[in-house]
C-alpha positions as CSV (number, residue, x, y, z in Angstrom):
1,X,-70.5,118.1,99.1
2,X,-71.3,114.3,99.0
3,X,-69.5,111.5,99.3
4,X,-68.2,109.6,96.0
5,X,-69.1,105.9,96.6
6,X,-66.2,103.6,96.2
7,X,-66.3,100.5,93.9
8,X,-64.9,97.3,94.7
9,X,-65.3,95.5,90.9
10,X,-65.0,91.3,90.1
11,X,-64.7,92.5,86.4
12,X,-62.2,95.5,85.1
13,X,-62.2,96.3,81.5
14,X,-59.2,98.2,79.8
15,X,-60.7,99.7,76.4
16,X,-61.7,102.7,74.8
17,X,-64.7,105.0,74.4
18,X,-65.5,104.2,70.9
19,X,-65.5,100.2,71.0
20,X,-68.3,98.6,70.0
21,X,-67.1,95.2,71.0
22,X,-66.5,96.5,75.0
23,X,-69.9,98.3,74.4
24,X,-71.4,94.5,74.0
25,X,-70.1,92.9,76.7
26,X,-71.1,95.3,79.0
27,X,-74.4,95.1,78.1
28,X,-74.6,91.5,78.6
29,X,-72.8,92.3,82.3
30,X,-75.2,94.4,83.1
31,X,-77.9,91.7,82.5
32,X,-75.9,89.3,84.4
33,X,-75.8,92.5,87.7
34,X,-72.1,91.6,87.6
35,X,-69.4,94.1,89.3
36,X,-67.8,95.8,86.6
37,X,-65.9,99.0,85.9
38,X,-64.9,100.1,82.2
39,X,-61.3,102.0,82.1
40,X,-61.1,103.7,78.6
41,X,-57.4,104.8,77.9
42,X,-58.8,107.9,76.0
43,X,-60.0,109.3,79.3
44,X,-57.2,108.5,81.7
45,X,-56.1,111.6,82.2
46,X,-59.6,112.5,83.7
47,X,-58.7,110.1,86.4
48,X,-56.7,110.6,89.1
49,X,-55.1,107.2,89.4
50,X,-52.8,105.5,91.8
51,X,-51.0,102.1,91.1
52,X,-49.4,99.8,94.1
53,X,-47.2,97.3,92.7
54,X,-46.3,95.0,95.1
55,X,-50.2,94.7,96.8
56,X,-51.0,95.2,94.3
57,X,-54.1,97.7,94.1
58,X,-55.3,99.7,92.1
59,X,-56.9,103.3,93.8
60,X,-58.8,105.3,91.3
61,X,-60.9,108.8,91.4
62,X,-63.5,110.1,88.8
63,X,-66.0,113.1,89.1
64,X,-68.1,110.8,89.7
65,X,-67.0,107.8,91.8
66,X,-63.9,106.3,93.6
67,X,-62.6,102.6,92.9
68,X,-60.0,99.7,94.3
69,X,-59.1,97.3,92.3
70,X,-57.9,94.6,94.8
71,X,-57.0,90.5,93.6
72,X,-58.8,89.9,96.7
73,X,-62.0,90.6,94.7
74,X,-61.3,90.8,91.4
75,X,-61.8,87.9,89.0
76,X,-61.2,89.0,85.6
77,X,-59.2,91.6,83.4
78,X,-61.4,92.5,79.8
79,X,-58.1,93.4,78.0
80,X,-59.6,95.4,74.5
81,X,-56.3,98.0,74.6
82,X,-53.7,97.5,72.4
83,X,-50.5,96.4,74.1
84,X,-48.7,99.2,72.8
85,X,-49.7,102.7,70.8
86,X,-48.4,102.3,67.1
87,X,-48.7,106.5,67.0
88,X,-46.5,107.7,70.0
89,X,-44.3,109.3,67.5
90,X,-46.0,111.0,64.7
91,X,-44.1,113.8,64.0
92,X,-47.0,116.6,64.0
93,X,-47.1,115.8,67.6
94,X,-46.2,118.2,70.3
95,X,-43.6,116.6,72.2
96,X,-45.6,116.7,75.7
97,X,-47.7,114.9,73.7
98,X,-45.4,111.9,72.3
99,X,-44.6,111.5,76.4
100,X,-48.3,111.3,77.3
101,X,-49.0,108.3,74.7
102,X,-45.6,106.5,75.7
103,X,-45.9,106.9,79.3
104,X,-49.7,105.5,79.5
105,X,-49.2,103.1,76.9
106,X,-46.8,101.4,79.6
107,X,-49.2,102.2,82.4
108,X,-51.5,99.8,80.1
109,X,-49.3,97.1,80.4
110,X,-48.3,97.8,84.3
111,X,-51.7,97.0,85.4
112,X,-49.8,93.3,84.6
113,X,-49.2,93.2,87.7
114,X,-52.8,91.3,88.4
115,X,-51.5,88.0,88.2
116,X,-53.8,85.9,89.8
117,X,-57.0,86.6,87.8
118,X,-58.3,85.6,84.6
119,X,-57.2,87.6,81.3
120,X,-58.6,88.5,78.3
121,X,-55.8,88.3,77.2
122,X,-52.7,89.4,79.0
123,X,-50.1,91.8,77.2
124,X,-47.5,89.8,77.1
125,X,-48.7,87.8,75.6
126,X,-51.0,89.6,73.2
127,X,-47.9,91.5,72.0
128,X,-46.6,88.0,71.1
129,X,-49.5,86.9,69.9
130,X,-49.4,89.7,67.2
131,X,-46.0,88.5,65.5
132,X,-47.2,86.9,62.4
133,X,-43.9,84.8,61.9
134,X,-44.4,83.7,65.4
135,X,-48.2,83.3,65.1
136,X,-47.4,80.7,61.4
137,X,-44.5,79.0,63.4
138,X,-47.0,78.1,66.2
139,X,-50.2,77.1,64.1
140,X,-47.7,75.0,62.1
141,X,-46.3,72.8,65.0
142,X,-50.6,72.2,66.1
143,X,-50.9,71.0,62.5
144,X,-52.3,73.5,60.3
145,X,-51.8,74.0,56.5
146,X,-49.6,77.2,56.0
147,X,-49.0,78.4,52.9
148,X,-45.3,79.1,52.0
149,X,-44.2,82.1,53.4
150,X,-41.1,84.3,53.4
151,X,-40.2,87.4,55.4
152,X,-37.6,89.9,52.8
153,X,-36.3,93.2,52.0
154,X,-34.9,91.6,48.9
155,X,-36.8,91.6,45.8
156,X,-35.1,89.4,43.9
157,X,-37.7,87.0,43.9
158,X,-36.4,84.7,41.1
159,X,-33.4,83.8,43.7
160,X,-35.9,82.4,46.2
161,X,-37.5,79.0,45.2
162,X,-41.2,80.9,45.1
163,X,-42.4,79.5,42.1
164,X,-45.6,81.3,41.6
165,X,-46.9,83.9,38.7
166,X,-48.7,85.8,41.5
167,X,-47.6,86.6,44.8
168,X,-49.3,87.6,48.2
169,X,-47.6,90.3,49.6
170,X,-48.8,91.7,53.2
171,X,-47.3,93.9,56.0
172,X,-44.9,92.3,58.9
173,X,-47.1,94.1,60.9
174,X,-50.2,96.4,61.3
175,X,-50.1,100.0,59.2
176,X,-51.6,102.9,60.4
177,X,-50.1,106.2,58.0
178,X,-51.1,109.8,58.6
179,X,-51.7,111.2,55.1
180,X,-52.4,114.9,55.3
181,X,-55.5,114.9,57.5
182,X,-57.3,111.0,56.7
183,X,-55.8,107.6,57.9
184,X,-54.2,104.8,55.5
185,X,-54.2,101.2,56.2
186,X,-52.8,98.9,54.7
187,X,-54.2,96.0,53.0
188,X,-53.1,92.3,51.9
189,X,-52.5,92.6,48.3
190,X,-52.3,90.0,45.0
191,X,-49.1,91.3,42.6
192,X,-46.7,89.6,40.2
193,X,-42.8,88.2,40.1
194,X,-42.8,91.3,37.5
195,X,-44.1,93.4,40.6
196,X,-41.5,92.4,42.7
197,X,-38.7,92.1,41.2
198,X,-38.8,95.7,40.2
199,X,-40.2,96.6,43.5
200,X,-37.1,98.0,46.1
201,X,-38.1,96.3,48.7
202,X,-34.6,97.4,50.8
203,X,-36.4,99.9,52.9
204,X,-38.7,97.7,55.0
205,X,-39.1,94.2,55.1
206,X,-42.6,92.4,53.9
207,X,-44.2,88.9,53.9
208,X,-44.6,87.3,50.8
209,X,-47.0,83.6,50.8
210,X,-48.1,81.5,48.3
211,X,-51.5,83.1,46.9
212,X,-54.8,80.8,47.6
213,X,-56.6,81.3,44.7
214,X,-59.8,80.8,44.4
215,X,-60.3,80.6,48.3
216,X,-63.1,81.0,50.4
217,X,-62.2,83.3,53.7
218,X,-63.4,81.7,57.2
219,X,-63.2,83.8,60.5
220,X,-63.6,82.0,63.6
221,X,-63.7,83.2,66.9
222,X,-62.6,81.4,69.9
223,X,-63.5,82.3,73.3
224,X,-61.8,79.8,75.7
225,X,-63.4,76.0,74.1
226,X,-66.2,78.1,72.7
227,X,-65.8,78.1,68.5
228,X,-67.9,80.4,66.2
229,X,-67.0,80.3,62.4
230,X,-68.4,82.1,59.8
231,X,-67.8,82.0,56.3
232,X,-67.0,85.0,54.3
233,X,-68.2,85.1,50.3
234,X,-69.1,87.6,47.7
235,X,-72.7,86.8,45.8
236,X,-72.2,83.4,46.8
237,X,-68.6,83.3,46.0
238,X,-65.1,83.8,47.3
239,X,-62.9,86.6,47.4
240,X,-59.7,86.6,45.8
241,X,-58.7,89.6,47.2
242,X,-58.5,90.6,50.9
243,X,-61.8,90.2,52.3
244,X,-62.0,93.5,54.4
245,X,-61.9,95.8,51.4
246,X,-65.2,94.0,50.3
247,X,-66.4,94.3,54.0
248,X,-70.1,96.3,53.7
249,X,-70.7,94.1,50.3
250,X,-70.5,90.5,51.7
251,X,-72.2,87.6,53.3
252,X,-71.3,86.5,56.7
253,X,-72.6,82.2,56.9
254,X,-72.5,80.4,60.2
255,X,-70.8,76.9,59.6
256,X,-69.7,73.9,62.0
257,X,-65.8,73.1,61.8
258,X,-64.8,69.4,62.3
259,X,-64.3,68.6,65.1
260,X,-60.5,68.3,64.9
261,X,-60.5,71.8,63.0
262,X,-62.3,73.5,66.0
263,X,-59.8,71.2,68.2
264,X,-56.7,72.9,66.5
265,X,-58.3,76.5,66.5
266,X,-58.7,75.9,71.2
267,X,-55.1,74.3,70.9
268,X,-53.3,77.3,69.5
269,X,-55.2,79.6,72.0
270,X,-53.7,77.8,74.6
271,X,-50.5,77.3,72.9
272,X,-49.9,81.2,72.8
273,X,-51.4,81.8,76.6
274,X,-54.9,83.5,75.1
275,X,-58.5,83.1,75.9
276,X,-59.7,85.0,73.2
277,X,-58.7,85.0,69.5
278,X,-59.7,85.7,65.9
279,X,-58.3,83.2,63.8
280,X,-58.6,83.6,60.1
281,X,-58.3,80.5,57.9
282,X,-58.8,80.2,53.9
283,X,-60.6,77.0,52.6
284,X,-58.1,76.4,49.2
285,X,-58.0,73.4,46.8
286,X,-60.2,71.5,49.6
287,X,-58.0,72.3,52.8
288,X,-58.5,74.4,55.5
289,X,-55.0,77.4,55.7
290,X,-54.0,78.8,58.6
291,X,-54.1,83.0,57.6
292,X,-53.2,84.8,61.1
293,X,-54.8,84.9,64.6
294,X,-55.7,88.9,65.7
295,X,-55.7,88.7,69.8
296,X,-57.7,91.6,70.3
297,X,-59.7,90.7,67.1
298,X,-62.9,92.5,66.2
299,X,-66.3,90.6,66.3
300,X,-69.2,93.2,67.1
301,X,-70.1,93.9,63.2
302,X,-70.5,90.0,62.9
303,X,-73.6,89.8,65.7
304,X,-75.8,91.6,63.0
305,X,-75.4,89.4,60.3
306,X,-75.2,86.1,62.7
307,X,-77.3,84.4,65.5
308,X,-73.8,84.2,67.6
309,X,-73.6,85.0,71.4
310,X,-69.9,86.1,71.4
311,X,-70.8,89.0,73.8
312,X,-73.0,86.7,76.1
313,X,-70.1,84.4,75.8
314,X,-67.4,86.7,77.2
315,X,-69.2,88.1,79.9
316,X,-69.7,84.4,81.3
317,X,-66.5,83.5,81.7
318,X,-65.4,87.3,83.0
319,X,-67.7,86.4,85.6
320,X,-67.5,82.7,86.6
């Protein structure tokens, strides 16, 4: 029987088998003949893994190979998994099965206990990252435009001094529903006061925001001081509606942000401890909104429709 060879890597990635995104960036580290080692959370339990804590190490068998990851030698942590599993708990599940999900959800988050190398990003703060209310508190202290925004359960909306006919209304956070045997999600939404206020809103709490309309929707993806914005229209014009539903039937547009726009977008990285962040902004009656920042944002379906090396981009600074 041979020996498995042991790998020492200068680059770890934490993803999944079916990212596109990771899929990109390890092509571009292969070109580089960097050190890596991919770690997909689908197929941990066809590891046998060991975590020390206080080294700390990382010891790691696979049919095919061993590995150590040691801060001695590692540089940089490629951070695609989620901080936390939004599905532990579905009710279908087995209840072996709900443990499994909780218990290496938090291994996820244990391998923390890198400190000393760089992170793309690191939970922590990821999982505050993702707070909406937190992400709008932050943009607004940098100086962005937010548009008026209230967090409820109530639906009396004529008691709240929201003067606007129409009303965007969006989730506090990401959903993900089981219905029957498909997925739901959840999508930003346009709907009336009238909507509202006969709405019973008691059962979970929602954001509502001033509606930008018309608005044109600008995605901008910041890796480190590195900006790439794109604008998002529909036959040459904007989208009223949440962008994403449109998704296979618009036009992705590389454009240059000021200078002091691309300055605020780096400055609220840094602000919430990230070196990589989709920001989404909305271009309204001549100003540029702060929408939300996604720190484990998608950006592989945007290489095809734009000449941006986001995945070149990443794997440079993994490995410098």
């Amino acid at each position: 029987m041979s020996k498995l060879q042991t790998i020492y890597p200068e680059v770890l990635i934490i993803s999944n088998k079916h990212d596109y995104s990771t899929d990109n960036v390890t092509y571009s580290l292969r070109k580089y003949n960097s050190s890596y080692l991919r770690l997909n959370r689908d197929q941990f339990e066809e590891m046998k893994l060991n975590l020390d804590p206080l080294t700390p190490k990382l010891y790691g068998e696979t049919s095919e190979y061993k590995f150590i990851i040691d801060e001695t030698k590692l540089k940089s942590i490629y951070f695609r998994a989620p901080t936390f599993l939004r599905d532990n708990y579905q009710p279908e599940l087995r209840p072996v099965e709900q443990l499994a999900r909780s218990q290496w959800a938090a291994f996820v988050r244990a391998i923390s206990v890198f400190e000393n190398v760089k992170w793309f990003n690191k939970p922590k703060n990821t999982y505050q990252a993702e707070i909406k209310p937190f992400q709008l508190k932050k943009a607004a202290e940098i100086g962005f435009e937010i548009p008026e925004t209230i967090i409820t359960n109530d639906s009396d909306i004529n008691s709240k001094k929201f003067d606007y006919n129409n009303i965007i209304l969006k989730s506090l956070d990401t959903v993900l529903l089981k219905l029957d045997n498909k997925e739901g999600f959840v999508y930003t939404n346009t709907v009336s006061r009238d909507d509202i206020n006969n709405a019973d809103l008691s059962k979970a709490p929602v954001i509502l925001q001033q509606p930008l309309i018309p608005k044109v929707d600008i995605r901008v993806t910041v890796i480190e001081d590195k900006v790439f914005a794109v604008s998002i229209k529909k036959d040459g014009s904007g989208i009223d509606k949440d962008w994403r539903i449109e998704k296979y039937n618009v036009q992705y547009e590389s454009i240059k942000l000021s200078s002091d726009l691309e300055r605020k977008c780096v400055k609220l990285l840094k602000k919430l401890g990230l070196n990589f962040g989709a920001i989404d902004l909305a271009y309204y009656n001549n100003k540029f909104y702060f929408i939300e920042i996604n720190p484990t944002g998608e950006w592989s379906w945007l290489l095809s429709h734009v000449d941006y090396p986001i995945d070149k981009t990443i794997a440079e600074v993994l490995i410098k």
